[in-house]
C-alpha positions as CSV (number, residue, x, y, z in Angstrom):
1,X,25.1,41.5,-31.7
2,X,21.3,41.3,-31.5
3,X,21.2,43.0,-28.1
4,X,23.3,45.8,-29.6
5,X,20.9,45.7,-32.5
6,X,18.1,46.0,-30.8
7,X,19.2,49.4,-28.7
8,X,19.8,51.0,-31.7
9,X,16.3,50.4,-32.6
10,X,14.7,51.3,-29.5
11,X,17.0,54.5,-28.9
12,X,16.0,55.5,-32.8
13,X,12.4,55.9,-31.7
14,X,12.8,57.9,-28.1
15,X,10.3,60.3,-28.6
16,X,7.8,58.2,-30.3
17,X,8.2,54.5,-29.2
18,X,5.4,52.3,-29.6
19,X,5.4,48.6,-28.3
20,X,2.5,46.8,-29.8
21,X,1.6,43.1,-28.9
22,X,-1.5,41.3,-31.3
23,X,-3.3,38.0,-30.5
24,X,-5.1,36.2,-32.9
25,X,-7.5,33.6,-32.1
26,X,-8.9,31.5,-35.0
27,X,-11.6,32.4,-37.3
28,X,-13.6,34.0,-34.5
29,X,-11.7,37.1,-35.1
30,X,-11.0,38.2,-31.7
31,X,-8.2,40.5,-32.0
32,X,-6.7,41.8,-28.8
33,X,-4.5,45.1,-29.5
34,X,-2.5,47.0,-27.4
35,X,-1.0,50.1,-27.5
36,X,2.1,51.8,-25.4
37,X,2.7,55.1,-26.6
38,X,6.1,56.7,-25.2
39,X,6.8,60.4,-25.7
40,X,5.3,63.2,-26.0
41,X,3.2,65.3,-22.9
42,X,1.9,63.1,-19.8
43,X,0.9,63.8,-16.6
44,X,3.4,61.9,-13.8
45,X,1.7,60.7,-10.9
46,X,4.4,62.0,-8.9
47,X,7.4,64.0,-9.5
48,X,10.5,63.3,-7.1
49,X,13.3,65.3,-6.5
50,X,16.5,63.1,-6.1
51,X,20.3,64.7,-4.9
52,X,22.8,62.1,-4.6
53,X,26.5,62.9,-4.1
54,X,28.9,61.6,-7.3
55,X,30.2,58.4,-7.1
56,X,27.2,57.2,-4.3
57,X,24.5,55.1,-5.9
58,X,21.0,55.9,-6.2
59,X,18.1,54.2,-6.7
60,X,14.8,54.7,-8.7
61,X,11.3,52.9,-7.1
62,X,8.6,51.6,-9.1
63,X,6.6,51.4,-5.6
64,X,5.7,48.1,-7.0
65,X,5.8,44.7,-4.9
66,X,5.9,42.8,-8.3
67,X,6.0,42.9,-11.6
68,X,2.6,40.7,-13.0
69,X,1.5,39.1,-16.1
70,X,1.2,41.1,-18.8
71,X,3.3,44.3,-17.1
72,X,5.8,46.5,-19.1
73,X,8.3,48.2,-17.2
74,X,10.3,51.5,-18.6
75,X,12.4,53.8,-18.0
76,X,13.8,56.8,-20.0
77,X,16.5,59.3,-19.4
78,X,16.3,63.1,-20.7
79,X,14.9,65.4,-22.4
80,X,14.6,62.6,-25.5
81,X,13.7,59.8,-23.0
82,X,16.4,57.7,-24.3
83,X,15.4,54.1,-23.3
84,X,17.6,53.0,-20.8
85,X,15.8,49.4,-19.9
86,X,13.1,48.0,-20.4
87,X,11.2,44.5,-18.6
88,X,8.3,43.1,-20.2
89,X,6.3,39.6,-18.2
90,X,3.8,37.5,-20.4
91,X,2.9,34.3,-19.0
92,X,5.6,33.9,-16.8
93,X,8.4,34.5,-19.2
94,X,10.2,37.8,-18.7
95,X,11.9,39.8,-21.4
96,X,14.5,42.1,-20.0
97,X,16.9,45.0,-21.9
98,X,19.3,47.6,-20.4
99,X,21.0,49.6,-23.0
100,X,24.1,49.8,-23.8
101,X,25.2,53.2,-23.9
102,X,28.8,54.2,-22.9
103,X,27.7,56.8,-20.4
104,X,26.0,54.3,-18.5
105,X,28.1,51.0,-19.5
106,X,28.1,48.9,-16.3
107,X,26.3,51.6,-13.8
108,X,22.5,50.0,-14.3
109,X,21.0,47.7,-12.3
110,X,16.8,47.0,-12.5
111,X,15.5,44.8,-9.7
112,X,13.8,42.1,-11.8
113,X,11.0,41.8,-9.4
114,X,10.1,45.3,-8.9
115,X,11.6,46.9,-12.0
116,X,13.3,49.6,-9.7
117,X,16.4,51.3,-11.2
118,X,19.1,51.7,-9.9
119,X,22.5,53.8,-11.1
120,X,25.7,53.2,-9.3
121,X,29.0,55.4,-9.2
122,X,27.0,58.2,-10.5
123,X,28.6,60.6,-12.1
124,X,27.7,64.7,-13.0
125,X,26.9,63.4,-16.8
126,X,23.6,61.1,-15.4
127,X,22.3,64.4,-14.0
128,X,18.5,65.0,-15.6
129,X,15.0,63.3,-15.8
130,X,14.4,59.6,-15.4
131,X,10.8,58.6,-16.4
132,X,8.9,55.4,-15.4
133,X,6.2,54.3,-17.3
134,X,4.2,51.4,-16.0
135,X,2.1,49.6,-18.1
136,X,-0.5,47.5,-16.9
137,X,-4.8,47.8,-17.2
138,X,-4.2,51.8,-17.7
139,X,-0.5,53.5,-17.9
140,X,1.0,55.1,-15.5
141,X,4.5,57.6,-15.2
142,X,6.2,58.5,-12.4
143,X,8.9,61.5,-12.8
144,X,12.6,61.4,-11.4
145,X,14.9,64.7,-11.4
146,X,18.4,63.3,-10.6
147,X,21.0,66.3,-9.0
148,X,24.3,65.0,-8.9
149,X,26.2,67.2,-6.8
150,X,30.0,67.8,-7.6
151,X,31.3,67.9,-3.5
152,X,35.8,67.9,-4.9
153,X,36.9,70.9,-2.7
154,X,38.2,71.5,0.4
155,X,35.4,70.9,3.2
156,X,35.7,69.2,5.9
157,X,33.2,66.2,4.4
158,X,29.8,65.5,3.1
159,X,27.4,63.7,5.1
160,X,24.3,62.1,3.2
161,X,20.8,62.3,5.4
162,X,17.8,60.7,4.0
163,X,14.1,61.1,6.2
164,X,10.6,60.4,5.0
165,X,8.5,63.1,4.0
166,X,7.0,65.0,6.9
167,X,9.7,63.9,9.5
168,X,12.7,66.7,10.8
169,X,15.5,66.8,9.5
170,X,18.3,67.4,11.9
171,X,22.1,68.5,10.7
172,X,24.7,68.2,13.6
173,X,27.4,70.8,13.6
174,X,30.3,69.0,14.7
175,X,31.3,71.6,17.0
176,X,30.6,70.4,20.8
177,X,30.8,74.5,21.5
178,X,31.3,77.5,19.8
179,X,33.7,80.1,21.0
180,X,33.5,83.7,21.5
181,X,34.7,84.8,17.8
182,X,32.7,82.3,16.1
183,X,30.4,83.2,13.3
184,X,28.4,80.5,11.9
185,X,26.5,80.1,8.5
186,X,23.8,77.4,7.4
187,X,23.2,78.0,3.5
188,X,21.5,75.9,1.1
189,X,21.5,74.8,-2.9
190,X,23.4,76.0,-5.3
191,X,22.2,79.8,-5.5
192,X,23.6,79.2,-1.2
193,X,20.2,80.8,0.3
194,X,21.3,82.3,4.0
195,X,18.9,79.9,5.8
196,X,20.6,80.3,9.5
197,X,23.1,82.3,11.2
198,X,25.3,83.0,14.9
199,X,27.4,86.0,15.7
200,X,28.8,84.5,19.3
201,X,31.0,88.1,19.2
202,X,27.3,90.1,19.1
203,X,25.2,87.1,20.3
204,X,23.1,87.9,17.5
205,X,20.8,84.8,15.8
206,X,18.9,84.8,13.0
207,X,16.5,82.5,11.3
208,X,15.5,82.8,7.7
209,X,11.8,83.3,7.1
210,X,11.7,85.3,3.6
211,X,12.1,81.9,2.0
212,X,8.4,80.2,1.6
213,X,9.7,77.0,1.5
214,X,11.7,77.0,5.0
215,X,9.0,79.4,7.1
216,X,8.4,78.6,10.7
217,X,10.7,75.3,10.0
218,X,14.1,76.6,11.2
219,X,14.8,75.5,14.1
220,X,19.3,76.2,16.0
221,X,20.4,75.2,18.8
222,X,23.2,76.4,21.1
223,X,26.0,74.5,19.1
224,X,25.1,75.3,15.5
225,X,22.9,72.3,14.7
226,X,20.2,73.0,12.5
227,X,16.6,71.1,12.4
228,X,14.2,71.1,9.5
229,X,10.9,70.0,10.5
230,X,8.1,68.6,8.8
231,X,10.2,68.0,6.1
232,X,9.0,68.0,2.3
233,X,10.7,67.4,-1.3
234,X,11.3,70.7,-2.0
235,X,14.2,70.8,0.8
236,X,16.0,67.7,-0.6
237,X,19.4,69.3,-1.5
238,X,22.5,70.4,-0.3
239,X,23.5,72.0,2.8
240,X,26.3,73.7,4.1
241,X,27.5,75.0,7.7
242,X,30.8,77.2,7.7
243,X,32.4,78.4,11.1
244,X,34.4,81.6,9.5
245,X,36.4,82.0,13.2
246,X,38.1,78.5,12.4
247,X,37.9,78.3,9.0
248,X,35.9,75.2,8.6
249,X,32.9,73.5,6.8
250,X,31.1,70.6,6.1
251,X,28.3,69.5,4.0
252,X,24.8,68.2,3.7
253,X,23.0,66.1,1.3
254,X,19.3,65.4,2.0
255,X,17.3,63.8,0.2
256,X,13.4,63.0,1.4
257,X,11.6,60.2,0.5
258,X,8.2,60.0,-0.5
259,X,6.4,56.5,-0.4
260,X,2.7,55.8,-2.1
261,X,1.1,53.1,-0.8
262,X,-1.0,50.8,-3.1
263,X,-3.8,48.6,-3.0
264,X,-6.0,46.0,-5.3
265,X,-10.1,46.1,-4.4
266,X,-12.1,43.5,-6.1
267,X,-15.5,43.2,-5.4
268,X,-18.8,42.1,-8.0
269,X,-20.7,44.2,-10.0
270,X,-23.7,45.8,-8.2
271,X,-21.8,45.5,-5.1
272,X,-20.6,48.6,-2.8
273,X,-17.1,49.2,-2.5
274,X,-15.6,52.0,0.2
275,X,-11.9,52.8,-0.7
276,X,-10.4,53.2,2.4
277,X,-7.7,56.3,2.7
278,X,-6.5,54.5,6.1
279,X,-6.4,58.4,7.6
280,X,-8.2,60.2,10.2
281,X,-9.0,63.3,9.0
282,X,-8.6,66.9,10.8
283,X,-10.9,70.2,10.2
284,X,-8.9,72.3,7.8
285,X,-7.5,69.2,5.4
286,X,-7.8,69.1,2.2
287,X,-8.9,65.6,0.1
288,X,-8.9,65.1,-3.6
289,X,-9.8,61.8,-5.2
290,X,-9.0,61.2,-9.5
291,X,-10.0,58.4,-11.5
292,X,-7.8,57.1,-14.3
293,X,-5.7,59.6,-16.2
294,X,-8.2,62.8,-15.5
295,X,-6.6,65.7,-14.6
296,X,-10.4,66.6,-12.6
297,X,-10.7,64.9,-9.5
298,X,-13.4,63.1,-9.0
299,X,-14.6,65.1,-5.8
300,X,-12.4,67.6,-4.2
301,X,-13.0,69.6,-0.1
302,X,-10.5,72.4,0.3
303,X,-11.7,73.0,3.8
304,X,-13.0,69.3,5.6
305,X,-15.0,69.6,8.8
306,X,-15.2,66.6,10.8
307,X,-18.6,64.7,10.5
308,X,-19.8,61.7,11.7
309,X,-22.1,60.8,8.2
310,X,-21.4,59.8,4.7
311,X,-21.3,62.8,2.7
312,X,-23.3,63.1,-0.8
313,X,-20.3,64.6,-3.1
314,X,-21.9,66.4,-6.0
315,X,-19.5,65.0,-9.4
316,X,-19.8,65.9,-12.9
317,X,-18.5,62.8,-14.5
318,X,-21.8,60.7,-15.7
319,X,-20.0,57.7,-14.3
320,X,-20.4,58.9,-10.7
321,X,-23.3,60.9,-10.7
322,X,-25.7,59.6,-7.5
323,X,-23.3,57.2,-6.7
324,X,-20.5,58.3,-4.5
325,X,-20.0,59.3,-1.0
326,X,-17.1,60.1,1.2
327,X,-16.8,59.0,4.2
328,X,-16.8,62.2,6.9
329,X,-14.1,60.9,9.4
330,X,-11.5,59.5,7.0
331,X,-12.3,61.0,3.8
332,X,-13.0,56.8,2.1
333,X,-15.0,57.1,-1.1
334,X,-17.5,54.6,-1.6
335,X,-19.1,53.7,-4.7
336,X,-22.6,52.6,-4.7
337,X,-23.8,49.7,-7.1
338,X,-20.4,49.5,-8.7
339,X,-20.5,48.3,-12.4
340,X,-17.1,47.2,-15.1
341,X,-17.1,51.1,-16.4
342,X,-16.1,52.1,-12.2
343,X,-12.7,49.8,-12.8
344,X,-9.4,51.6,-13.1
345,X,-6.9,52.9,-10.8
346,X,-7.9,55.8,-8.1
347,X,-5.5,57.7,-6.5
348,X,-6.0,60.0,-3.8
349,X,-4.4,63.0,-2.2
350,X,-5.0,64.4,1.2
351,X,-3.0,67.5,2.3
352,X,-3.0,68.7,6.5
353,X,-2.8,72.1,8.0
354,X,1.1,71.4,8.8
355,X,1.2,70.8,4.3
356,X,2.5,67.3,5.1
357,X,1.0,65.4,2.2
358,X,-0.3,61.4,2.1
359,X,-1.0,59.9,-1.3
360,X,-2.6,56.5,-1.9
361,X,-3.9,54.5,-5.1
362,X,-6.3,52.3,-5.5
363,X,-6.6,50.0,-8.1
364,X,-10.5,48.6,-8.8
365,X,-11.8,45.6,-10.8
366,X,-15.5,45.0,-11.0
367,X,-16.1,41.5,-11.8
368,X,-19.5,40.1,-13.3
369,X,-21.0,37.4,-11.9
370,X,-21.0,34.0,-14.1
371,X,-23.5,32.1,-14.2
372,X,-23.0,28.1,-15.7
373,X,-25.9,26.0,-16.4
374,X,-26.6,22.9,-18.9
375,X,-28.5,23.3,-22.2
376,X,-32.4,23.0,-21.6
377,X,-32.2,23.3,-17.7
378,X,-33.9,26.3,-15.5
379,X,-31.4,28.9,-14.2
380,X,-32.5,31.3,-11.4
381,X,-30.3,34.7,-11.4
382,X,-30.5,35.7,-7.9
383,X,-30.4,39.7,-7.1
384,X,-29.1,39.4,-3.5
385,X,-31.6,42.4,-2.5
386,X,-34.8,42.8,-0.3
387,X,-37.6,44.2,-2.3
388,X,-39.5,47.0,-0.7
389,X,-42.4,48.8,-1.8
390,X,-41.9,51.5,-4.4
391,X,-39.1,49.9,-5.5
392,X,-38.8,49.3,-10.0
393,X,-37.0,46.2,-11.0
394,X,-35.5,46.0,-14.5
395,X,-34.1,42.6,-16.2
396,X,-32.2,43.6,-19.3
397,X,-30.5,41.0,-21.8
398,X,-27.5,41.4,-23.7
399,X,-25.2,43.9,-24.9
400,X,-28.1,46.2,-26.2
401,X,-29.8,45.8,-22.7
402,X,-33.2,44.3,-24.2
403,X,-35.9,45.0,-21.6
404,X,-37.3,41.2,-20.8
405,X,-38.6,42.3,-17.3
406,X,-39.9,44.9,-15.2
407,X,-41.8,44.9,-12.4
408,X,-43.0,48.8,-10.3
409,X,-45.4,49.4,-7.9
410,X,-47.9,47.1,-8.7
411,X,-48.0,43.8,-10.8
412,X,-44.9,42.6,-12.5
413,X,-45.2,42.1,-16.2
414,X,-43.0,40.2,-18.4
415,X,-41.9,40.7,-22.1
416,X,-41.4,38.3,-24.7
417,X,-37.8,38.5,-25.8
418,X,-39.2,38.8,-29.2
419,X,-40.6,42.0,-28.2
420,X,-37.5,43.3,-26.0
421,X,-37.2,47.1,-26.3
422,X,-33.7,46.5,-28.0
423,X,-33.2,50.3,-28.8
């Protein structure tokens, strides 16, 4: 009864859910608040298209290898975001809810460990948007378009092939020949775009390059069989070959996969840090990087020549300004003299000649070195650096940054902390 309680509640506030935890600690007043706002405009990291055939199952990835401390995990269906489960993990103890909706009664599944959905014996009615939102140090969504195809009719079967993105796809006509009055037709989707056809009576072929999507990708052999190459997530979708001499067809349902690798950098403040793409890059690619929820990336080339130094990237976020570089063979951005407003998640986006697309994110903490010592005892804060000539040192104390040191060019001269430039 209190399960069914509570998704009433939560499916009452789709568009505007707000999950709020508070922790009070004594008289010291620290309040920790925080705030997950569902709903509304955001910008996915991703958006994935996702065919499935009905009655198959399908499944929905976080990308995450675990859920952490402190993690919320949800995901929404339509137009409404109707809450369909959520998985919330604070101090080891995991909250889980999957709702209880008829349409869905018995289909869902969430992998408690990486909070990736999955819907079995689909139907046509689960057709729509799924969105993840991931909650952790910042928020982040990931978009799911769910086409579930209706394949009742008389063909000869449907055959489900999944690839990565940027490997070929290759659909096998059945047909160890064709014969002399054969005419074969490759469409695709639902509109049935002519994508491929063979006249054996005129020996006429033809490959369809009006379509953008499909240029200089078609590839038929001498059977029928047709190859996509370089695959991407715009040709996940249904395909169909039809032999008219012998009355026969069959179908295809692609889907392509698209995986984004993550990893977790921690390094100390005043350090440098070099995010590393894990790419070689070509002449001709293009690199973006994006911090946090920015639409603006960070630094962007349309058109990378191959270098063997560190270029200088010119940024007009304050944050960055005279601090970052990119690395000229592999595209890595490295951060000089990190500090705690530099963590976050990055993400990064590098795009070839071929369009084949590699994304990666990064997610950043800058720690501050701690320092323990005993009341009324010396402490020596070492800065790890070799001073040259020239160089200005600044000691500053406190939130305010009070000025208690400072030493350029020439004699170093101390200030009282009683007469700290505080402002």
């Amino acid at each position: 009864m209190e399960i069914q309680r509570n998704s009433r509640i939560l499916n009452h506030l789709q568009k505007s859910f707000v999950l709020y935890s508070l922790l009070y600690e004594n008289t010291q007043g620290i309040i920790l608040l925080s705030l997950l706002l569902l709903g509304g405009v955001c910008n996915a990291e991703t958006e994935e298209k996702m065919p499935v055939m009905e009655g198959d199952s399908v499944t929905l990835h976080t990308n995450l290898s675990e859920i952490l401390d402190k993690d919320t995990i949800l995901w929404g269906f339509g137009p409404r975001e109707l809450i369909i489960s959520q998985i919330t993990r604070k101090e080891d103890l995991t909250s889980f809810f999957v709702t209880d909706e008829v349409s869905f009664a018995g289909r869902l599944q969430v992998d408690q460990q990486t909070g990736s959905l999955t819907i079995r014996n689909i139907r046509n009615r689960h057709s729509g948007q799924y969105k993840l939102t991931i909650s952790r140090e910042k928020t982040r969504y990931r978009i799911f378009h769910v086409h579930v195809f209706d394949v009742a009719g008389k063909k000869d079967g449907v055959k489900s092939v999944s690839v990565n993105e940027g490997e070929s796809v290759v659909l096998q006509n059945d047909a160890a020949e064709l014969q002399k009055d054969d005419l074969l037709i490759w469409r695709f989707g639902d509109e049935g775009i002519l994508l491929a056809k063979i006249d054996v009576e005129t020996n006429n072929h033809l490959l369809n390059d009006d379509d953008e999507r499909f240029r200089n990708r078609l590839q038929l052999n001498q059977t029928g069989s047709l190859t996509i190459t370089n695959a991407r997530t715009e040709h996940a979708g249904l395909y169909e070959v039809q032999i008219r001499g012998r009355g026969s067809s069959k179908q295809f349902l692609v889907s392509v996969r698209v995986t984004v690798e993550e990893e977790k950098v921690s390094e100390m403040e005043g350090r440098t840090v070099a995010l590393k793409t894990g790419t070689k890059l070509h002449d001709g690619d293009e690199i973006k990087w994006w911090f946090g929820d920015d639409n603006n990336p960070i630094t962007k080339f349309s058109e990378w020549t191959i270098t063997d130094a560190d270029i200088n990237c010119d940024v007009t976020d304050e944050r960055f300004r005279n601090k970052v570089q990119m690395g000229g063979k592999s595209g890595d951005l490295i951060i000089s003299y990190i500090r705690t407003i530099h963590s976050g998640v990055y993400k990064v986006q590098i795009t070839g000649k071929t369009k084949k697309t590699k994304y990666k994110i990064f997610i950043v903490t800058v720690n501050v070195m701690k320092v323990p010592v005993k009341v009324g005892n010396p402490v020596t804060l070492e800065t790890d650096i070799k001073i040259e000539e020239g160089d200005l040192i600044l000691w500053t104390f406190g939130v305010k940054n009070c000025l208690i040191f400072k030493n350029e060019s020439g004699p170093t001269s101390f200030v009282r902390a009683s007469e700290a430039d505080c402002s």
